[in-house]
C-alpha positions as a Markdown table, in Angstrom:
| # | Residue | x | y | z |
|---|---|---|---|---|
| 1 | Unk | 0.0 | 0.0 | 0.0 |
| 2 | Unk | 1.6 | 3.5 | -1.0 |
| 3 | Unk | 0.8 | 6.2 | 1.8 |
| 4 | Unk | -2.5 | 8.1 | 1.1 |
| 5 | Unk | -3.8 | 5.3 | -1.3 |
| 6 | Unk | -7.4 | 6.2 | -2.2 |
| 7 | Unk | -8.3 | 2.6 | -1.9 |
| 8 | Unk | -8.0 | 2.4 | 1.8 |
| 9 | Unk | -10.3 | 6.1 | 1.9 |
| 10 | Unk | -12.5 | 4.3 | -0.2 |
| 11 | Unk | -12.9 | 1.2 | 2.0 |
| 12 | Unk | -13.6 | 3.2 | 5.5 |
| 13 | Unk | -15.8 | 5.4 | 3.4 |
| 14 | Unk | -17.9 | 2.4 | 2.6 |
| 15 | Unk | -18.7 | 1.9 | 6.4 |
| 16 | Unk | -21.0 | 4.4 | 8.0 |
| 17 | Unk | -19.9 | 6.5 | 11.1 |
| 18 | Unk | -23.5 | 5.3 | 12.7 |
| 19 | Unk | -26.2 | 2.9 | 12.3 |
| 20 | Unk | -26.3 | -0.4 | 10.9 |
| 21 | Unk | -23.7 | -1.6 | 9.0 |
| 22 | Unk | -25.3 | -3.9 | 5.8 |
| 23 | Unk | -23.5 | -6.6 | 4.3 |
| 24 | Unk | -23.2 | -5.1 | 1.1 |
| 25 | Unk | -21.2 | -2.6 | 2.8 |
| 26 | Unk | -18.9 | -4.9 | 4.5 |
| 27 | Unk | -18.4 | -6.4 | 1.2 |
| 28 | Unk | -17.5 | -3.0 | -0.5 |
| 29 | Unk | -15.2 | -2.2 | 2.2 |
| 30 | Unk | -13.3 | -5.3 | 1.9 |
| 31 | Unk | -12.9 | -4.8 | -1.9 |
| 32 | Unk | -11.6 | -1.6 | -1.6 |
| 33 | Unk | -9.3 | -3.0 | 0.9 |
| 34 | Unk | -8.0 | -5.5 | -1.7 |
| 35 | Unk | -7.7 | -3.0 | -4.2 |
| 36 | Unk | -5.3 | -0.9 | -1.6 |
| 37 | Unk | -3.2 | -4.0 | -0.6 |
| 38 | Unk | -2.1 | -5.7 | -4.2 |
| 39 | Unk | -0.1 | -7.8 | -3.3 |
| 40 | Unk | -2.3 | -9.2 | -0.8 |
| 41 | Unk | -0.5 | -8.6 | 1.9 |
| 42 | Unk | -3.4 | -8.0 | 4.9 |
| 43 | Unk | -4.9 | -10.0 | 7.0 |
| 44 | Unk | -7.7 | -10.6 | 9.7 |
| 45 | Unk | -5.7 | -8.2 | 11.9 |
| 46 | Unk | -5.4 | -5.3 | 9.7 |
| 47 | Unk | -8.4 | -6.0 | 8.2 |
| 48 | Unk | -10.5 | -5.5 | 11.7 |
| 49 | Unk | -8.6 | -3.0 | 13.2 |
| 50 | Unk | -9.3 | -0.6 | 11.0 |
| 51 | Unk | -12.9 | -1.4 | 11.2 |
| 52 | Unk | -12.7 | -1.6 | 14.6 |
| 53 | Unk | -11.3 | 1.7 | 15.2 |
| 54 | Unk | -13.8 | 3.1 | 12.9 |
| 55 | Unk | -16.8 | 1.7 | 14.5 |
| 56 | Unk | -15.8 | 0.1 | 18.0 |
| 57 | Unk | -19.6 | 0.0 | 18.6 |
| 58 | Unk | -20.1 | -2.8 | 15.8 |
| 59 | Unk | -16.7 | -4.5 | 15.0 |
| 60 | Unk | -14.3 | -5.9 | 16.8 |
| 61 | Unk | -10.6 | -6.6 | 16.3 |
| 62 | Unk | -9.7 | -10.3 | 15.4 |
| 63 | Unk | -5.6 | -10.8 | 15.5 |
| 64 | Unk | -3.1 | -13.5 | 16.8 |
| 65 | Unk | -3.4 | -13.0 | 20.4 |
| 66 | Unk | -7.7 | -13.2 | 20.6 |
| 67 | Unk | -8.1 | -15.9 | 17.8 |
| 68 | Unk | -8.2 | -18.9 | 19.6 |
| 69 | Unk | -10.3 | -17.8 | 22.2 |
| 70 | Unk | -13.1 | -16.3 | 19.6 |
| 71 | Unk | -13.2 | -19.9 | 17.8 |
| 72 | Unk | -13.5 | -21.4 | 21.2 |
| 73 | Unk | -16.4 | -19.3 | 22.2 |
| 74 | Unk | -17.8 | -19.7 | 18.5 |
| 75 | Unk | -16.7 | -23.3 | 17.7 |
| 76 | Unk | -19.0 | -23.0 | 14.6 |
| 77 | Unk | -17.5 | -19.9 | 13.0 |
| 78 | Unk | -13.9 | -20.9 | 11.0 |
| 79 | Unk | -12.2 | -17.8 | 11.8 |
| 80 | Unk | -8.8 | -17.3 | 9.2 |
| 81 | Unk | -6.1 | -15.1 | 9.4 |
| 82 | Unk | -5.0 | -15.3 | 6.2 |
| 83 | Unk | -5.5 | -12.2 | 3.5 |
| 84 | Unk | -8.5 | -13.1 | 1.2 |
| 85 | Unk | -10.4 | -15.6 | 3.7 |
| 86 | Unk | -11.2 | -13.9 | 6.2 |
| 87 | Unk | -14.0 | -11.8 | 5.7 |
| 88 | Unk | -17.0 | -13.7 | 5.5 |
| 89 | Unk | -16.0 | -16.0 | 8.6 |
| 90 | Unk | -15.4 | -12.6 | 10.4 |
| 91 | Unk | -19.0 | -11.2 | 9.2 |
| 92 | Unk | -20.5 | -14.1 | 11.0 |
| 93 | Unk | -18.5 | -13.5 | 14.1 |
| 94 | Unk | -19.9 | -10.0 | 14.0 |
| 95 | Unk | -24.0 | -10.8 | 13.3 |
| 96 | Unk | -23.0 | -13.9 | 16.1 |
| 97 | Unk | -21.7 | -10.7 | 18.5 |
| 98 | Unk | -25.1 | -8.6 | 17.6 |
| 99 | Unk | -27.7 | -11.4 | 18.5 |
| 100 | Unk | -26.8 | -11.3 | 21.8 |
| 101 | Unk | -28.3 | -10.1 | 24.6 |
| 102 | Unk | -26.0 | -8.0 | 26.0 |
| 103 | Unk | -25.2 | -6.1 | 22.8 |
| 104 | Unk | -29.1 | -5.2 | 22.3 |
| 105 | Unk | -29.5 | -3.8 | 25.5 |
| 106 | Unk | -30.4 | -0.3 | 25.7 |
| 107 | Unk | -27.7 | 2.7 | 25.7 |
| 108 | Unk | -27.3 | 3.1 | 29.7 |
| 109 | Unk | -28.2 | 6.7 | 31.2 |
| 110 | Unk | -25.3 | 7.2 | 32.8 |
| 111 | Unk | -22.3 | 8.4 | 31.1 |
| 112 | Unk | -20.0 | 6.3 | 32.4 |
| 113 | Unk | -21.7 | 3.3 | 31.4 |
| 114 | Unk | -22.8 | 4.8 | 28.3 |
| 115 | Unk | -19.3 | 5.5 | 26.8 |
| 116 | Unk | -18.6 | 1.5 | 27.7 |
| 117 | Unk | -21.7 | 0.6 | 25.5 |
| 118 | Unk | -20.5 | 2.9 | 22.5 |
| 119 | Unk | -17.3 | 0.4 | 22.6 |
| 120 | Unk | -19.2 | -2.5 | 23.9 |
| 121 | Unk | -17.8 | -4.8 | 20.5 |
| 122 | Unk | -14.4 | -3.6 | 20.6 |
| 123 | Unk | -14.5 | -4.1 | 24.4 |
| 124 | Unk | -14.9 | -8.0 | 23.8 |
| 125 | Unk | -11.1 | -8.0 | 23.2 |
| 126 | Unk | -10.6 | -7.7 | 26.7 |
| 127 | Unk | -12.2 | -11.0 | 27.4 |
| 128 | Unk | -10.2 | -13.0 | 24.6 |
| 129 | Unk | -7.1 | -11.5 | 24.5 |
| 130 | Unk | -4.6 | -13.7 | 25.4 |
């Protein structure tokens, strides 16, 4: 990837800032991404911490260290690390993450919580990091 490649602008620009992220746009994003890393050299890691640190409230960052723990909490999702393979595994972690109860709970009041819950995907890292 050269530095400022439009490719990359044009994959985070496929992800909203709020809302609902759609499928479709998850797909755009990651063929942007493609486009910005020719030579295929990206993987699960790069690939989900930018999205991550885009929208912590829906994605959350898949690396080395956290891996093993995500496919042992979601034995039926084939998380890969390798560039190319990992997306669709990795948008069934994410629709497994949003059907559960915790992440449809309403925004807390209080603003302590409340900042927590506007990071609550990203925050699952802190329970799988190893």
């Amino acid at each position: 990837m050269e530095s400022g490649d439009p490719n990359l602008d044009s994959a985070l620009n496929c992800i909203p800032m709020h809302g609902n992220v759609s499928k479709h746009q998850f797909d755009e994003y990651s063929r942007n991404l493609s486009k910005a890393f020719p030579n295929g050299n990206f993987g699960v890691a790069s690939g989900t911490r930018l999205l991550c640190m885009k929208r912590p409230d829906f994605f959350l960052s898949v690396n080395g260290a956290n891996i093993d723990a995500l496919k042992a909490y979601f034995p039926g999702i084939r998380l890969k690390k390798v560039s190319g393979q990992w997306q669709e595994p990795y948008w069934h972690l994410i629709q497994a993450l949003h059907s559960a109860p915790w992440f449809n709970q309403p925004r807390p009041p209080g603003p302590f919580e409340a900042a927590i819950w506007n990071y609550r995907v990203a925050f699952v890292d802190v329970f799988v990091y190893n």
